[in-house]
N, C-alpha and C positions, 0 to 999 in steps of 0.2 A: 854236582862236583864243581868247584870252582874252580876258572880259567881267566888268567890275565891276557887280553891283547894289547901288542907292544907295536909300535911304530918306529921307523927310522930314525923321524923327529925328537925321540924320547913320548910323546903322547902316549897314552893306554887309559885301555879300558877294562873294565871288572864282567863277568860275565857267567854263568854255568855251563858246564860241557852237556849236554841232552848227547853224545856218544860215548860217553866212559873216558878214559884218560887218555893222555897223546899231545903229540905237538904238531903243529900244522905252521905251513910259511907259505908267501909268496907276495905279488903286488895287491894292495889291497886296492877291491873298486866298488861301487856303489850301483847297486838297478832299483830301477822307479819300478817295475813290474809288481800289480795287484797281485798276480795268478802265474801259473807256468815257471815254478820255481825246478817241474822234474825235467822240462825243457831246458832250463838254464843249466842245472847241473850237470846234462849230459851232451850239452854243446861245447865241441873240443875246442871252439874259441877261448874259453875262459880256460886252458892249460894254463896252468903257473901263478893262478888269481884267485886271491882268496874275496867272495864276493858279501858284500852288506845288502841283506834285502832293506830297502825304506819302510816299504806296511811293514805292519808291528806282527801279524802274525801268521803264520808259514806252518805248511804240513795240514791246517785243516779237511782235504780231500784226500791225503792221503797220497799214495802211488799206484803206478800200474805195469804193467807188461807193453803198450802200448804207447805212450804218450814220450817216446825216447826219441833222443837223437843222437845216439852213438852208442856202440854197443855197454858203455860203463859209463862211470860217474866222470867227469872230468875235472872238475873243479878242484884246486887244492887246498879247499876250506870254505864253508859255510855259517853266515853271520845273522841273525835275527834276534830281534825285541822278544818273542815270546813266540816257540815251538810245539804243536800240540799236537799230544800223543795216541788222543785216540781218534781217528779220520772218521766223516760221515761221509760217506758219496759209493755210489753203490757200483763204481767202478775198480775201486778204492782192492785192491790186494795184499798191500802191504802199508807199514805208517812210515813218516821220512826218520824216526828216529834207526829206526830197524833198516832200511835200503841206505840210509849212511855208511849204518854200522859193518851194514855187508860189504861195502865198498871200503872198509877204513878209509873213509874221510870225517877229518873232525866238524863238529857242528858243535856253535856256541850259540847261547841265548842270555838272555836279562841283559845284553852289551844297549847302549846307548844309543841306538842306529841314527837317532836324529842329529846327536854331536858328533857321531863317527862323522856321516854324511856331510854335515857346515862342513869340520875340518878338512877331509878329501877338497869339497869346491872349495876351499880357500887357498888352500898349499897344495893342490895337486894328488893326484894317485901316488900313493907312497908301498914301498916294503915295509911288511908287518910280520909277525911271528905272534903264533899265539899255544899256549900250553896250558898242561893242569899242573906240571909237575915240575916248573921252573917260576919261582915264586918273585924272584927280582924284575921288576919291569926296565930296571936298567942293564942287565943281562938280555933281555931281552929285545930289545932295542941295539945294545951292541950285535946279537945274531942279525938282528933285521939286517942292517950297516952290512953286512957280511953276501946277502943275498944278491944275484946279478940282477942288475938293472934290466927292464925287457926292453929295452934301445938297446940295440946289437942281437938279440936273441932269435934265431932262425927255430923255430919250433916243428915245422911243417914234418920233419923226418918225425918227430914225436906225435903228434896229432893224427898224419894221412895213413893212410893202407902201405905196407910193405909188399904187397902182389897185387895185380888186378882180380877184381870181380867185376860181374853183372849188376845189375840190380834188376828185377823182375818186379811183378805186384805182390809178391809175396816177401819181398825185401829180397838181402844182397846174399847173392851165391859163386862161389868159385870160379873164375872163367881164365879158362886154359890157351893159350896164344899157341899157334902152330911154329912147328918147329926152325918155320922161316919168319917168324917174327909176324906173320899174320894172325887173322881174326877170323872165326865164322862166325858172322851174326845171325842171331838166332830168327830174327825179325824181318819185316819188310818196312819198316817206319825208319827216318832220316837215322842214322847212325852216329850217336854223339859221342866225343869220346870227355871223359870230366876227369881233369886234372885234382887228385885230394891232397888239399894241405891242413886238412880238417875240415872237411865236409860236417853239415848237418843232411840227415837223411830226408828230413822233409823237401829238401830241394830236388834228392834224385826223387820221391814220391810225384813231384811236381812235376818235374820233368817228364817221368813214363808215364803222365795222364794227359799228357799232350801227342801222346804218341811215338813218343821218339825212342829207338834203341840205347841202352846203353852201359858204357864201357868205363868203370874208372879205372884211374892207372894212378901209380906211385907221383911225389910232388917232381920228383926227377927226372921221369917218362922221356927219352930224348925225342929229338926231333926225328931223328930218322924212323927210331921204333913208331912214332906216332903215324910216319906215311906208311907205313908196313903194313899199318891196320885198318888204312884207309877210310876215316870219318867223313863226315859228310858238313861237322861242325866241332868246334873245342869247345869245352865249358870251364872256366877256371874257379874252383869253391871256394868259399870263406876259410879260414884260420886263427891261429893266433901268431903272435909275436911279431915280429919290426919285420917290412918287408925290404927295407933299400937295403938289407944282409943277404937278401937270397939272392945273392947273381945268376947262382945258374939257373934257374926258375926263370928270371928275369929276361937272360940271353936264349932259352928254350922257348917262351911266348916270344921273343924278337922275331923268330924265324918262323914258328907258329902262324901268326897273323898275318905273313904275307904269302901266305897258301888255303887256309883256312875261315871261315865265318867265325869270330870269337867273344864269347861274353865272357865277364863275370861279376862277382857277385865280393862285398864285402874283401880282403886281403886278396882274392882274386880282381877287385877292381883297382886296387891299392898296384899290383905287379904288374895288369895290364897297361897303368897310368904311367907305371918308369919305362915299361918297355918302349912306350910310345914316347919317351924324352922329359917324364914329367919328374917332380920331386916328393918327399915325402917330409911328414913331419909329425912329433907323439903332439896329441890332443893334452889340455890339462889334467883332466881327469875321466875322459873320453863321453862317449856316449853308448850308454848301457839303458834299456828299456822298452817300452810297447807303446809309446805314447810322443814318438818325437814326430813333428809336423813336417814334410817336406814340401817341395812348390816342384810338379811336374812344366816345364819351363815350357815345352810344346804343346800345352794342352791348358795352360794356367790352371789347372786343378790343384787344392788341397789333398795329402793322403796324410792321414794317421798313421805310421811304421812303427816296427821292431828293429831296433838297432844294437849292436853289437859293438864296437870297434876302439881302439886307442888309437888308431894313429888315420893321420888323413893324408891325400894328396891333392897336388898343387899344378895344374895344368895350366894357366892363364896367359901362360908365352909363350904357349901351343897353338900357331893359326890356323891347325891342320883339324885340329881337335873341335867337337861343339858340347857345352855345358848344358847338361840337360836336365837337371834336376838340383834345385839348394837346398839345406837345412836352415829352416827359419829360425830356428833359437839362437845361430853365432851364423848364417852366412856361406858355412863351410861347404865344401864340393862332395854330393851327393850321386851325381850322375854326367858320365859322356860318351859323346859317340866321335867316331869321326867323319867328316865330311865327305868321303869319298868312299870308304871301304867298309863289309861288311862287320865291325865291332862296334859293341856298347856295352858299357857297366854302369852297374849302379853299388855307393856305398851302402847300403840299406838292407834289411832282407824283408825280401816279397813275399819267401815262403813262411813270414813270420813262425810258428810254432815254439810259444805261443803269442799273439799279438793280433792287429787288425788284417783283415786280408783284403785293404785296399790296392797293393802294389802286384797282387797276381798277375795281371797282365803282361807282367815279365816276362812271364814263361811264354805268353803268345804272341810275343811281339820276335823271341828270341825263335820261337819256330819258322814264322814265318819270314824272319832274317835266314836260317840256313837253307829252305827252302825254294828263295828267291831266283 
């Protein structure tokens, strides 16, 4: 079925729908990722993005029950060279044409990924709109023009849990706060408590293999309720959207970190970074992929990462602050701590899924920081 993609720019491309008819919007962005396209889909960072895989062909293993990171599809459009419908891999449950289709999210193929991809690095991540059933690409383009830009867009209420859960080894389960705003934890290991503004679940997997209790709560969780429940550490999650619009998130970690041991991780390192006085600012067309090179700065080690993110932060008039990790491709600010108190983030994600799992040591450095 034929499907035009529209750009803001006026640019498009020609493509077939592999989900049946529909129209799909949002910021278009590009990932280098071979493999872990059921990862991508279901990581709620990419709310509101409609994503171009680079390899030419997608869906060959197929799907599974397992290999998720959020209870749904997240994505709001899926873009490949060439889709394939019958999967070999003996994990393999379903095909991605069918776990799309379940999710209504549109999926296009035969688009040009290599031209999409120059044009994004050239001119930047842009708004796109793509349809089977609106045939002007300049129609389409005017919808584009119409879409909010994700500079300003607080997503976190969209993306995170509206209640607290646990999360166990068996994954995430209900948990009930006592009537006085307290916790019983269920455990005897350090008591985390993890702020979701779109969490991936492999991070809480990572977490509770470390041993640690834990508790996620809403992206708004205040300060008070947090001492109510008494952690032992905050963990703040990845998400999507622009972080210098979340103030109260912002002014919640403020008071957070000067009671608490605090990490985070991706847009969790982005809100730990302003609480702490620093700035932000959107990437060009960000860093999406399983193959970006970082330089751990205390250890000179090379790691291979999985990266996620559009926007960066800017800490460098920070004397309080220490820079612990770059991205060698452009320079950008990957990782810090501070000098005197228990916090550190890194932009990156350690718990890749899917990607290399050079950066684990996150999770163990982050224990034996609340444990200290």
């Amino acid at each position: 079925m034929r499907a035009l993609l529209a750009l803001e720019d006026g640019t498009w491309f020609e493509g077939r729908s592999f989900t049946g008819m529909g129209e799909a919007s949002g910021e278009v962005i590009f990932n280098t990722g071979m493999t872990g396209y059921q990862e991508i889909l279901t990581d709620p960072s990419y709310i509101g993005q409609m994503v171009c895989m680079t390899y030419p062909l997608m869906g060959n293993y197929g799907v599974n029950s397992e290999d998720v990171e959020s209870e749904k599809v997240q994505v709001a459009g899926f873009i490949t060279r060439e889709c394939c419908r019958i999967p070999s891999n003996w994990r393999a449950t379903q095909s991605l044409p069918d776990y799309l289709r379940g999710h209504k999210i549109m999926g296009v193929e035969g688009v040009d990924t290599r031209a999409l991809t120059t044009h994004i690095r050239k001119f930047g991540a842009m708004r796109g709109v793509m349809s089977t059933t609106e045939t002007d690409p300049g129609k389409l383009a005017g919808k584009a023009q119409q879409l909010p830009r994700m500079e300003g867009l607080n997503l976190a209420e969209k993306a995170g849990c509206s209640r607290p859960f646990a999360w166990t080894e068996w994954g995430p389960v209900q948990a009930d706060l006592n009537q006085d705003g307290s916790y019983d934890w269920p455990g005897i290991g350090p008591k985390i408590l993890v702020y979701d503004y779109g969490i991936k679940w492999n991070i809480l997997r990572l977490l509770k293999a470390q041993g640690l209790e834990i508790l996620v709560v809403p992206w708004d969780f205040g300060f008070e309720q947090a001492c109510r429940v008494q952690p032992h550490g905050v963990f703040l999650s990845n998400g999507p959207g622009d972080p210098a619009v979340m103030t109260k998130s912002i002014q919640i970690i403020s008071r957070l970190l000067e009671k608490f041991p605090v990490a985070g991780i991706c847009l969790g390192h982005q809100l730990l970074g302003l609480a702490m006085g620093g700035t932000s600012f959107k990437l060009k067309f960000g860093h999406h992929g399983m193959n970006h090179p970082v330089k751990d700065l205390s250890t000179g080690k090379i790691e291979i990462s999985s990266q996620n993110h559009g926007f960066c932060v800017n800490i460098e008039h920070l004397d309080y602050l220490e820079q612990t990790h770059i991205n060698l491709n452009d320079n950008t600010l990957e990782g810090f701590r501070h000098k005197s108190k228990p916090l550190m983030a890194i932009q990156y994600h350690p718990e890749a899924a899917s990607g290399p799992h050079d950066s684990r040591y996150f999770f163990s450095r982050y224990r034996e920081m609340v444990q200290a």
